[in-house]
C-alpha positions as CSV (number, residue, x, y, z in Angstrom):
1,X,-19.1,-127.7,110.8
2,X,-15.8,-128.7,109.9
3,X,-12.9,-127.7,107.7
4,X,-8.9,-128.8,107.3
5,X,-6.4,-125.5,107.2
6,X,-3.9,-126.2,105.0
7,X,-0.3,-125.1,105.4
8,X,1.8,-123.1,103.2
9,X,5.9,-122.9,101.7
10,X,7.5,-119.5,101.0
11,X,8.9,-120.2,97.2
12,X,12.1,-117.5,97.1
13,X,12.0,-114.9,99.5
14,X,14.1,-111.3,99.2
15,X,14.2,-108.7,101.6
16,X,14.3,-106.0,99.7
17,X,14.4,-102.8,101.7
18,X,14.2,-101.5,105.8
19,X,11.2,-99.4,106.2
20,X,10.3,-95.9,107.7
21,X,8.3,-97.9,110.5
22,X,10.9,-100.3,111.3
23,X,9.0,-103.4,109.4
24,X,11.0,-104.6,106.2
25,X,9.6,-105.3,102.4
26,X,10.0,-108.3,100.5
27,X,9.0,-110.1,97.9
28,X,8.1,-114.0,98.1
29,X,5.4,-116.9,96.6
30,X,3.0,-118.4,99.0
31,X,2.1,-121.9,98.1
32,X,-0.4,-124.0,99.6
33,X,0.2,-127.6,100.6
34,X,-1.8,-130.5,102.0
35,X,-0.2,-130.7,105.2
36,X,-2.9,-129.0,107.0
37,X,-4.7,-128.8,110.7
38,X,-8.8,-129.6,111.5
39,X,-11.0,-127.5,113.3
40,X,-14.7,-128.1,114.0
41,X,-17.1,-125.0,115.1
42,X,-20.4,-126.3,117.1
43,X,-23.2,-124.4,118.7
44,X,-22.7,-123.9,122.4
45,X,-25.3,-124.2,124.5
46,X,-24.3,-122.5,128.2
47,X,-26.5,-121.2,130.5
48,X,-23.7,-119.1,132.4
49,X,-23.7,-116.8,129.4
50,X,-20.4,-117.7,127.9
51,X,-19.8,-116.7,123.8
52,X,-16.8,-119.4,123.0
53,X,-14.9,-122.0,124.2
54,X,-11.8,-123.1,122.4
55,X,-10.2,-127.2,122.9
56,X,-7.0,-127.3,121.4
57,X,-5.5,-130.7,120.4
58,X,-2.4,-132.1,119.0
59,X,0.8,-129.9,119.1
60,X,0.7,-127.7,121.8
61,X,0.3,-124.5,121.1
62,X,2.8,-121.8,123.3
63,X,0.0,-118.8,123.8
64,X,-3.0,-117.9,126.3
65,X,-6.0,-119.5,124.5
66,X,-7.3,-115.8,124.6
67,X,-4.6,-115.1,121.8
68,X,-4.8,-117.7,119.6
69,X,-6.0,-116.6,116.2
70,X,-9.5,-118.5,115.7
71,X,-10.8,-116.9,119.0
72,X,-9.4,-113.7,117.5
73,X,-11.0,-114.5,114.4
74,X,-14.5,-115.3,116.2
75,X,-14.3,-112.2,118.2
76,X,-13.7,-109.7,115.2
77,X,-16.9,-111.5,113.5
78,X,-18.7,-111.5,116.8
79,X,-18.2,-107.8,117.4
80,X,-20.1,-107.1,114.1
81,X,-22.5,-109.7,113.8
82,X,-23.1,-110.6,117.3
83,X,-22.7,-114.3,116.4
84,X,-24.0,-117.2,118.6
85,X,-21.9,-119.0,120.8
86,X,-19.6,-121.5,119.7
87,X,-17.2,-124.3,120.5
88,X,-14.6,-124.2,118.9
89,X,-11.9,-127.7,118.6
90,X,-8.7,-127.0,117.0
91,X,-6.5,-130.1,116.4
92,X,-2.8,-129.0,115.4
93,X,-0.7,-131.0,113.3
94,X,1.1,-127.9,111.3
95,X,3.9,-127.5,113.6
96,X,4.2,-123.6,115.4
97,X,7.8,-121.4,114.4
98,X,8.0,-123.2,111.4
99,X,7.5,-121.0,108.5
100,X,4.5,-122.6,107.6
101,X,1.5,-120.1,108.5
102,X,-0.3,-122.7,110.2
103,X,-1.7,-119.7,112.7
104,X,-2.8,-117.7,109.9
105,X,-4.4,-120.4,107.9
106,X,-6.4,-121.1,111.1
107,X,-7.2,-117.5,111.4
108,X,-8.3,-117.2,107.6
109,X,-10.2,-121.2,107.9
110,X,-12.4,-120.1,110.9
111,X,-13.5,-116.3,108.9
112,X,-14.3,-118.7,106.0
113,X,-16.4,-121.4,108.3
114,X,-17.9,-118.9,110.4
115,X,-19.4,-116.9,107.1
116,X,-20.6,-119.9,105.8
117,X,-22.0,-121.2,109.0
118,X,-23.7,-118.3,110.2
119,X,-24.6,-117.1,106.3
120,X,-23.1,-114.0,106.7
121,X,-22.8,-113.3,103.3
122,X,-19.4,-111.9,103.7
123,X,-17.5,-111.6,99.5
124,X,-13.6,-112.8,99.2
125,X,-12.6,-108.9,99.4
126,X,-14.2,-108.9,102.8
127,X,-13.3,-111.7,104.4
128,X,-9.6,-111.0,102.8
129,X,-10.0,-107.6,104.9
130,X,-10.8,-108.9,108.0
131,X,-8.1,-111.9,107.5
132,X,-5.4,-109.0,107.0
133,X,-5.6,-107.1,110.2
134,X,-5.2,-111.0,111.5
135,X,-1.6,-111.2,110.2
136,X,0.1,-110.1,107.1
137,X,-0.2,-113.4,105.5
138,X,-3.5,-114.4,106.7
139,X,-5.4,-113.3,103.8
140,X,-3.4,-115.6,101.2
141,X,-5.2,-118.2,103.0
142,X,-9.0,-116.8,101.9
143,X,-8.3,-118.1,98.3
144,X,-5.4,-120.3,99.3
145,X,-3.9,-120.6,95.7
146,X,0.0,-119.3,94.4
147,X,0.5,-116.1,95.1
148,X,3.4,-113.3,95.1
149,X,3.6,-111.2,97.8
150,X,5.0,-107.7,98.6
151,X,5.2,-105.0,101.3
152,X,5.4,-106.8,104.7
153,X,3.7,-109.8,103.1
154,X,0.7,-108.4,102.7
155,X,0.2,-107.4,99.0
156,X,-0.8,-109.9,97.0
157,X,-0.8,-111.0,93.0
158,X,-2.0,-114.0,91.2
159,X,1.0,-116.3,89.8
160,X,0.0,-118.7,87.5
161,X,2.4,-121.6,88.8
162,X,1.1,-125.8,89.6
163,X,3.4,-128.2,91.7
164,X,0.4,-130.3,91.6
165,X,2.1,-133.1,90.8
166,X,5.0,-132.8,92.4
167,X,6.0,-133.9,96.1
168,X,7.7,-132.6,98.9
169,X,9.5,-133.6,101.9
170,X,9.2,-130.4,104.9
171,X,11.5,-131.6,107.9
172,X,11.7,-129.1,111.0
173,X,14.5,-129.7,113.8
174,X,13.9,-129.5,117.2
175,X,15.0,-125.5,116.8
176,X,13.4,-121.9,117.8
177,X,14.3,-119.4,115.6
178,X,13.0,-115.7,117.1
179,X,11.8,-112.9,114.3
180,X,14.5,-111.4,115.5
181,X,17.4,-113.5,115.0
182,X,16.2,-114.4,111.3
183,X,16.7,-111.1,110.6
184,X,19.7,-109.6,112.6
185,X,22.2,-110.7,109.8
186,X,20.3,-109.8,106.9
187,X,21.3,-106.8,105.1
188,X,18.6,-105.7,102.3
189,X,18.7,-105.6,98.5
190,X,17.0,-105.3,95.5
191,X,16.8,-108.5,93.8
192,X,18.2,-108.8,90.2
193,X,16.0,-111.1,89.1
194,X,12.5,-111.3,90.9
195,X,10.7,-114.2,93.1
196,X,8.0,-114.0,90.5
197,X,9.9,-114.5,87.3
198,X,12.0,-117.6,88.5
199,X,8.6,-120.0,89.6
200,X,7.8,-119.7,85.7
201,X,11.0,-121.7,85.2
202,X,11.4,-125.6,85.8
203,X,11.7,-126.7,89.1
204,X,15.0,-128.0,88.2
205,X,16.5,-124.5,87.5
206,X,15.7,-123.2,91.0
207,X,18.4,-124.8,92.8
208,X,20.7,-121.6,91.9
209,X,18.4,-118.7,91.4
210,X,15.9,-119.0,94.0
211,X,16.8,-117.7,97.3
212,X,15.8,-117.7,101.1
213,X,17.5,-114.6,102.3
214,X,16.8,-116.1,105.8
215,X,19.2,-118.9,105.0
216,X,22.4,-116.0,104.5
217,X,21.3,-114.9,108.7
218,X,20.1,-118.1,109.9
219,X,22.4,-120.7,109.2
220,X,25.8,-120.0,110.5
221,X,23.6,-119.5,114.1
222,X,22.0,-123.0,113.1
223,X,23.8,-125.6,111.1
224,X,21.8,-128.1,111.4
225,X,19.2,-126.1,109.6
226,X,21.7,-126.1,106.8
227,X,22.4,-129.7,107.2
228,X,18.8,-130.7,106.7
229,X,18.7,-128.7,103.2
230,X,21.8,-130.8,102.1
231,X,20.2,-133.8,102.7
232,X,17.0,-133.3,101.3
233,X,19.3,-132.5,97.7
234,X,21.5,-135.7,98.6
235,X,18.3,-137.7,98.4
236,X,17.2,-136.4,95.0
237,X,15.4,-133.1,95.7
238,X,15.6,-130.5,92.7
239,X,14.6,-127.7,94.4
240,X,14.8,-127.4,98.7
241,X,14.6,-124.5,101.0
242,X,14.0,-122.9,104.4
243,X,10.3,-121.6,104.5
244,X,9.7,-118.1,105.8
245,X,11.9,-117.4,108.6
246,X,11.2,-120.5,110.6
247,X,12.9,-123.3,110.9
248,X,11.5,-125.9,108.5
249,X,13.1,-126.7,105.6
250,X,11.2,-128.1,102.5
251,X,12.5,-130.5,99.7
252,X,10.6,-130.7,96.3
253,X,11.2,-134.0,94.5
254,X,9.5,-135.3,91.1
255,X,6.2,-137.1,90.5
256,X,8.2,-140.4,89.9
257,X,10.6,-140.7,92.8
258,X,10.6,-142.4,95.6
259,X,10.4,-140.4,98.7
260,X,12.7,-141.0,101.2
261,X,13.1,-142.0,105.1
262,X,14.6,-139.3,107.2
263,X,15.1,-139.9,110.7
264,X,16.1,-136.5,112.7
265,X,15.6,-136.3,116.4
266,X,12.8,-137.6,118.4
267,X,11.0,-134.4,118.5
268,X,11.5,-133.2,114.8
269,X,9.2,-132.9,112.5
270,X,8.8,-135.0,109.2
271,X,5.8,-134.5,106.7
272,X,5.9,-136.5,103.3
273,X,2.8,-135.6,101.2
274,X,1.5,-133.5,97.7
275,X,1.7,-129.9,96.8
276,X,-2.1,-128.5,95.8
């Protein structure tokens, strides 16, 4: 069985407050986009006893194989359910660091294969459970549609918004930015005017209320981060951003227009496609 994680964009993100346990809340929109990964689960037939296997394909993927988030996925199921054994082929083309969720879409993909494969009969609220102790976005990924999120992430609420037919542009340098760099500059406040309230506007009014507050910490370490956001408004974008704290940067641009050619570094990053 096979099935295509999808990728997502942070639309506005605030941090809104330090907590008791050293983790900050914030406020943001998940939205899905096509840009997405494959992985294929098939039965696995050794006689030396083993429960999975994992290939990985595509961009590489900095981790033991033993930490990547499908085998955690399979190994929280397994524990429950005892599953059969599996091989499991993950071909990455949602690049790592980037702000995208590509890990947790993965994580939340495999819970949603395995359930169906194996008939575990598992509802949304349950998988959504299992997909939260995963990562603190990974359970956006069970229903996959717009969503603003509170806490760490992790508290989500149904926006109506559609970009359906809009397109973007998502461009990420050849840059590492560390969890803790993005947020060594920031200094939190409460938003006058909320993520959630803004996305009900026209794209086209974004450009001045919607904020990253990522962008205020990360780039006067990385201006070429920066550089990539002016560009993406120099060639027509109404609305760009940095997504999440990584270092991609995202350009919305209108049904109608043409999207255009960047060129960036050898080993950048350049996705042109359609918001879901």
């Amino acid at each position: 069985m096979i099935t295509f994680p999808n990728c997502k964009i942070n639309l506005g993100l605030n941090i809104v407050s330090r907590r008791a346990d050293g983790y900050h809340n914030l406020e943001t929109v998940f939205y899905p986009v096509q840009l997405h990964d494959s992985l294929e689960v098939l039965p696995l037939n050794d006689i030396r006893g083993t429960k999975y296997i994992l290939h990985q394909y595509g961009n590489a993927i900095d981790c033991d194989p033993e930490k990547n988030l499908v085998v955690k996925a399979y190994r929280q199921l397994d524990k429950l359910y005892d599953l059969p054994p599996v091989e499991m082929h993950l071909l990455k083309h949602i690049p790592s660091g980037a702000g995208l969720g590509g890990g947790s879409s993965d994580a939340a993909f495999m819970l949603k294969l395995l359930n169906e494969q194996f008939k575990l009969n598992l509802s949304t609220a349950q998988l959504e459970c299992h997909a939260a102790t995963l990562g603190a976005d990974c359970a956006f990924f069970i229903q996959n549609q717009p969503t603003f999120a509170t806490g760490i992430g992790d508290v989500f609420s149904p926006v109506t918004l559609s970009l359906r037919d809009y397109q973007i542009v998502i461009i990420k340098p050849d840059v590492f930015v560390s969890t803790k760099e993005a947020f060594a500059r920031i200094t939190p406040q409460t938003p006058t005017e909320s993520v959630c309230d803004i996305v009900q506007l026209p794209v086209s009014e974004w450009r001045d209320r919607l904020f990253n507050d990522f962008e205020t910490s990360i780039f006067p370490q990385h201006p070429e981060i920066q550089a990539i956001k002016e560009l993406l408004y120099e060639k027509g974008a109404e609305y760009a951003s940095m997504s999440g704290s990584g270092s991609s940067v995202f350009g919305i641009f209108s049904p109608d227009i043409e999207l255009p050619e960047i060129s960036l570094s050898e080993n950048s990053f350049h996705f042109n496609g359609r918001l879901l």
